[in-house]
C-alpha positions in Angstrom: 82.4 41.0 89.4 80.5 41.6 92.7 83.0 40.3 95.8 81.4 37.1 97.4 80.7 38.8 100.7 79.1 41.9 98.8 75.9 39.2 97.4 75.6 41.4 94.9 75.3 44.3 96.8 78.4 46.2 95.5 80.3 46.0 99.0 84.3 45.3 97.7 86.5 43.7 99.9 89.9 45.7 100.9 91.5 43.8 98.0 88.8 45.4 96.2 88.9 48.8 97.0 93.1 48.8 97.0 92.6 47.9 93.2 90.0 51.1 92.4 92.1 53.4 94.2 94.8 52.5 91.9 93.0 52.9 89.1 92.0 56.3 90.5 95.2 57.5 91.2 96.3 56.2 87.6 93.7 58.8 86.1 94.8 61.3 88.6 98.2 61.0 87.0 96.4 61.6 83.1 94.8 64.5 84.4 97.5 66.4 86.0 99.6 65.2 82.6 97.1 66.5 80.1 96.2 69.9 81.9 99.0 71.8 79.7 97.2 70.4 76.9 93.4 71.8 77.3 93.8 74.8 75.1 92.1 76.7 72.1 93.3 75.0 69.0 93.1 71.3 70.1 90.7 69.2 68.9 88.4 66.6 71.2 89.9 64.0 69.7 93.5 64.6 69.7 93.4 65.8 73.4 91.5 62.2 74.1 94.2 60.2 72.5 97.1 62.3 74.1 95.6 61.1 77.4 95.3 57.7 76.2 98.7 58.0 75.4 99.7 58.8 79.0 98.0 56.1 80.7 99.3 53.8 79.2 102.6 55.1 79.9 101.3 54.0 83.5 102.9 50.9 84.9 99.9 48.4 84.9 97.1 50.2 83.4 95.1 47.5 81.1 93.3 49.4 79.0 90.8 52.4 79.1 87.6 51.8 81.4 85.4 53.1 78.6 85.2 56.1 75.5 86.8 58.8 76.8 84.7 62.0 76.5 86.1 65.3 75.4 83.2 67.7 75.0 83.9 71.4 74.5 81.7 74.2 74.3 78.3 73.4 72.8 79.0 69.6 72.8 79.3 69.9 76.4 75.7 69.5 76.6 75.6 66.0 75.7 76.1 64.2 79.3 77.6 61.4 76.6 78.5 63.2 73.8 80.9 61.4 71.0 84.3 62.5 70.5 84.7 65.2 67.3 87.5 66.7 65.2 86.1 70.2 67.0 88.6 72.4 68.2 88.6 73.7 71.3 87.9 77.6 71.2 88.4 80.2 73.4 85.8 80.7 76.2 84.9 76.9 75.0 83.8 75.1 79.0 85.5 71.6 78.2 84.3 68.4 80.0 86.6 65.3 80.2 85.3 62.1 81.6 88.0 59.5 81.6 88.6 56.1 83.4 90.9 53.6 83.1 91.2 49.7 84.1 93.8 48.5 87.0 94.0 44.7 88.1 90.7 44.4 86.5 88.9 47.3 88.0 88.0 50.7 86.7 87.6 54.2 87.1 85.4 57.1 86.4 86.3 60.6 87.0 85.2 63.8 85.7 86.3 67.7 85.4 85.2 70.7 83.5 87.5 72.8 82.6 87.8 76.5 80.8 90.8 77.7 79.5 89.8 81.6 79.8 88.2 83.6 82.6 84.4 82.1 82.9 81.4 84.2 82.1 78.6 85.1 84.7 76.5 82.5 83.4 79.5 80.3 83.1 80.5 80.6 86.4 77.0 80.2 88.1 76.6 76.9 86.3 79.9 75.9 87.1 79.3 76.9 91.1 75.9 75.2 91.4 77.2 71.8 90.0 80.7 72.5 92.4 78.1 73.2 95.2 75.5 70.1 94.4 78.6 68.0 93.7 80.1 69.1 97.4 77.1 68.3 99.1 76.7 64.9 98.1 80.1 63.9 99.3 79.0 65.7 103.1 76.2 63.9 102.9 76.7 59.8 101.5 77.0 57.5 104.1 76.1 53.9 105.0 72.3 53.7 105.7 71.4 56.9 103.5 68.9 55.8 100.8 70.3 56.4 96.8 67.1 58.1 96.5 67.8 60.7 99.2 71.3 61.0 98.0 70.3 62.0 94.3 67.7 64.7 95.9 70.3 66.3 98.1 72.2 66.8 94.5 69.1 67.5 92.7 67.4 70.0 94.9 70.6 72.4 95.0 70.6 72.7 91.3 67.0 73.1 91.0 67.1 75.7 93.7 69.5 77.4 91.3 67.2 77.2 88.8 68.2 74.6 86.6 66.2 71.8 87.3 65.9 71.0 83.8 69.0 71.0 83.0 70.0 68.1 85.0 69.4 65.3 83.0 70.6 62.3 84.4 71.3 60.4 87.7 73.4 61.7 90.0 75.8 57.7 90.1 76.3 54.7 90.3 79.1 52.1 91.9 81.9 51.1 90.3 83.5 47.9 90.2 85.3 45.6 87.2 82.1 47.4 85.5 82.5 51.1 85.3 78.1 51.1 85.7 77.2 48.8 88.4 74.9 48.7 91.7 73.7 50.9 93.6 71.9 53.3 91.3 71.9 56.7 92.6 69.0 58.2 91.5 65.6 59.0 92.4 63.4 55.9 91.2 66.3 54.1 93.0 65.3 51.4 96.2 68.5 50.6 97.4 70.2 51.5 100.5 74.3 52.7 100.7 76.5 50.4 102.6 80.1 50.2 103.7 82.5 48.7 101.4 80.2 50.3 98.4 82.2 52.1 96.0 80.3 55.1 93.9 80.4 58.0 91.8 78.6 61.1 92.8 78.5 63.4 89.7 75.9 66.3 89.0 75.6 67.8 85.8 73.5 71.0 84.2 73.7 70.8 80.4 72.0 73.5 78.6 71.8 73.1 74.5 73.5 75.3 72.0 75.9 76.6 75.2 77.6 73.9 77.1 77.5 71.8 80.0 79.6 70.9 83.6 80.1 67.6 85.3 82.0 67.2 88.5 82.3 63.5 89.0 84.8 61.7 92.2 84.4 58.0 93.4 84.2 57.3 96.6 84.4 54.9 99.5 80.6 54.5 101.3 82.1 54.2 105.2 79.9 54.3 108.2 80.2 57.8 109.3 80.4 59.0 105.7 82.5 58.8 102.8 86.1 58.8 101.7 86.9 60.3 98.5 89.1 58.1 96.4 89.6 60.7 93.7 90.8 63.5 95.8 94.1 64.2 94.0 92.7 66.3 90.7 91.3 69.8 91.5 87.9 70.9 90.7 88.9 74.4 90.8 91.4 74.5 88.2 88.5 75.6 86.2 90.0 79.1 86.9 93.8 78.3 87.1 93.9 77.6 83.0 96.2 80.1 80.9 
């Protein structure tokens, strides 16, 4: 559901907004929960269902916003990969995209995480899409085109040289639908507005080695953006024991 005074546009009223930051925080919550859990020896689909578990240990969490994704190592390089009985191995980059539904409205949130000291090549992918990620929340704002916001994502990761590996849009809003408008991405027309709630989450994802997505809603305001997901970490990526 669009508020009335959005007219479709994606603007959410307070009421709105209050319920998506709730269902942020919820996740929040799973995330800080599960982080003891993202180790070698655990398998995708056992570490999705102990978060699962968690939220809905949350007082008023509905239900899931969507399939959780737990993609470690090589599966990492599906942006929507399937959950598997894979175990996660040492070295293994694991991505977890998880969202939840609160008073009708979801989430969408995601962190890659490696539970071992990263490789070169694993840290320059994860710093480039850490980078990309960071300058799309400096630069959203009312009255910036979708378009404009996917290319300041884009063109840091292509000057990094992995242009190719980028293989999706950089958002979308979210609302009672975890996909709904604005697109952000460059075939898109539409304008950001205040009140617009989005996701702003680059990703490289290179076949046969892995794949990082840094995803965080936030709140389009007119000078810029507030992050609604601003509790989980994004550099926990080298905290893991």
């Amino acid at each position: 559901m669009i508020s009335e005074t959005g007219l479709m546009a994606g603007i959410k009223t307070a009421e709105e907004i209050e319920l998506l930051k709730r269902a942020a925080k919820a996740v929040e919550e799973v995330f800080a929960r599960a982080l003891p859990f993202i180790k070698p020896g655990i398998t995708e689909k056992r570490l999705a269902e102990i978060m699962k578990e968690f939220a809905f240990e949350i007082p008023g969490v509905e239900d899931l916003a969507y399939e959780t994704i737990v993609a470690s190592g090589p599966n990492g390089a599906k942006p929507h990969a399937e959950l598997t009985d894979r175990e996660i191995l040492t070295g293994d980059m694991v991505t977890i995209d998880f969202g939840v539904k609160f008073g009708g409205y979801s989430s969408d949130i995601t962190r890659t995480f490696l539970p071992a000291e990263p490789t070169e090549k694993q840290k320059k992918i994860f710093d480039s899409v850490l980078r990309a990620q960071e300058a799309g929340l400096k630069a959203a704002r009312a009255g910036l085109e979708c378009a404009a916001l996917d290319a300041v994502c884009r063109g840091l990761i292509e000057k990094d040289g992995f242009a190719e590996y980028f293989i999706h849009t950089t958002g979308h809003g979210v609302g009672t639908e975890v996909h709904e408008d604005p697109r952000i991405s460059a075939k898109s027309d539409e304008v950001l507005q205040a009140g617009m709630v989005v996701t702003i989450e680059p990703g490289i994802y290179i076949e046969g080695f892995g794949g990082v997505r840094i995803e965080d809603m936030v709140l389009i305001t007119e000078t810029g953006c507030e992050v609604i997901t601003n509790g989980i970490e994004k550099n926990l990526y080298f905290k893991i024991s």
